[in-house]
N, C-alpha and C positions, 0 to 999 in steps of 0.2 A: 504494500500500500504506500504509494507516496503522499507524503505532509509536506505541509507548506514551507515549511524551515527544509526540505531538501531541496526546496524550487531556488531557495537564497542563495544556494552555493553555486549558481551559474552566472553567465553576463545579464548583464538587463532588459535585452531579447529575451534571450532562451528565458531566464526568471518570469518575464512576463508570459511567454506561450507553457512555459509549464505551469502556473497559477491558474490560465486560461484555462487550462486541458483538465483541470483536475473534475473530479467528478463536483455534482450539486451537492452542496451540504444539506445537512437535513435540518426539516424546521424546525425550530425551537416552537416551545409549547409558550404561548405566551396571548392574553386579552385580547379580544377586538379589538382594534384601532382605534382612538379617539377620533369621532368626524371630526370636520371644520366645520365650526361655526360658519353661515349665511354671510356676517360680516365680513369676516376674516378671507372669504374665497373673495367679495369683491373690495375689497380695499387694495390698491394697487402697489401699496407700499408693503404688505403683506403676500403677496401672490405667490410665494412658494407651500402656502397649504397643501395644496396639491398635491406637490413633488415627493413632499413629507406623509401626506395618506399613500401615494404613488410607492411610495417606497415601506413600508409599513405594512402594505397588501405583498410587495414583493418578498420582503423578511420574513412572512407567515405561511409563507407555499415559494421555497425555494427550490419545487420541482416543475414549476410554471415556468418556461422560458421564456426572455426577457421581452420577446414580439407578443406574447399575450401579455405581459403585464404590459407592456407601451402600447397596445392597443385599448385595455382597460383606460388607462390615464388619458390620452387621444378623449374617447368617448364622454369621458366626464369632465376631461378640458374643454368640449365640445358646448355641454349644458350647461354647464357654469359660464363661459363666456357668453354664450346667448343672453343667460337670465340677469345677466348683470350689466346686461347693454338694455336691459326693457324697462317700462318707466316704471314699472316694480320688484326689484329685485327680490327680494325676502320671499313674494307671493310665488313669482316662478320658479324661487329655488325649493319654496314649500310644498308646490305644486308637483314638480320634477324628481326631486331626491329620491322619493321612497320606488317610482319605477326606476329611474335609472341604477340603484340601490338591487332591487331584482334583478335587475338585467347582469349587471354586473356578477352579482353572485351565480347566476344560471352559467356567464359565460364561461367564470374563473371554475367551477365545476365540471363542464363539461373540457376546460383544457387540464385540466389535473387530469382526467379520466383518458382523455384521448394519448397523452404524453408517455401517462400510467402503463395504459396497458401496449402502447408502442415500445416502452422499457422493459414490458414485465414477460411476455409473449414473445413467441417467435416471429418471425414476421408471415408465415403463412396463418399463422393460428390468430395475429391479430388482425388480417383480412376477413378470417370467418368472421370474430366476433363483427367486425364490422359491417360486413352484409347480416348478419343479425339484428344488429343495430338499427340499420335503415330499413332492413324488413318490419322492423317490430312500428315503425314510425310513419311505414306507407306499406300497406299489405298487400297491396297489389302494383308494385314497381314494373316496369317491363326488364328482362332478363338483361340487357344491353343495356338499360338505364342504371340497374343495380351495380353492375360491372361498373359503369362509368362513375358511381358515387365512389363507392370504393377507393380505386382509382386514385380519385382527386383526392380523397382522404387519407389514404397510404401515405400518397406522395408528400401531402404536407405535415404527415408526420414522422417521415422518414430525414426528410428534407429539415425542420424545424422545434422537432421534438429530441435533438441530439447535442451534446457539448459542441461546442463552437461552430451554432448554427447561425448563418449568414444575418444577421438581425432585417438588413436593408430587404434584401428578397423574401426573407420569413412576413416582416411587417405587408409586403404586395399581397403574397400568398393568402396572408388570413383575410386582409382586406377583402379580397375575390372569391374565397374558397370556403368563407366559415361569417360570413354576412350574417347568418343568423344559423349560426349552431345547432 
């Protein structure tokens, strides 16, 4: 097993691509996040809430790769900046939080599970599950459509659900591939 104090004893490259390579640490058991306060998200002299929940979500599921947590953040930097440009802030962040709040969680769920079992299976055995999956969610797929879910879902967990996956193409991927998980 290599530890991080054996990544030290190299140049500053190699140190860095061995820190990189190393496996996900596992997550520490620790509280729900404190939200941010409605204020605090629009106050402009404050505006790393975010980065601080952003990372906080990331610290608690360190098997989430880093394109589903930047897509998480993305989406709720999305709603917050809206609701904080409307001529009532408080009311559209009161309005908005508790679904984007769901959504959030449905998402960061269904990427634990998809990563999960891309890590934990073979990779023939997480294809079946996975036409299981879209079976169980549309019972009558056409045989070629089933293939083709598949497919795209392999790929972008073969592709994104690995240590040092491309973050820039991971972020396109999910973008196009997992719109609505």
């Amino acid at each position: 097993t290599l530890f991080r104090s054996d990544c030290c004893q190299h140049s500053s490259l190699e140190a860095l691509l061995c820190l990189y390579s190393m496996p996900n640490a596992e997550a520490v058991t620790l509280p729900p996040p404190p939200r941010p306060k409605n204020a605090a998200l629009c106050n402009p002299d404050k505006n790393d809430e975010m980065n601080k929940y952003s990372f906080e979500i990331a610290r608690r599921n360190t098997k989430v790769p880093e394109a589903f947590v930047d897509k998480l953040h993305e989406a709720a930097r999305s709603v917050v900046n809206g609701c904080c440009s409307s001529e009532n802030p408080n009311t559209c962040l009161a309005k908005k939080r508790p679904h984007l709040r769901d959504q959030m969680l449905k998402f960061l769920a269904e990427a634990k599970e998809l990563c999960g079992d891309f890590n934990k299976y073979s990779f023939t055995e997480f294809k079946k599950r996975l036409s299981n999956m879209f079976s169980k969610k549309d019972p009558k797929p056409t045989p070629s459509r089933l293939a083709e879910l598949v497919e795209e879902r392999a790929n972008l967990a073969s592709t994104c659900c690995v240590v040092n996956a491309p973050p820039v193409y991971c972020k396109e991927k999910i973008n196009t591939g997992i719109e609505e998980m």
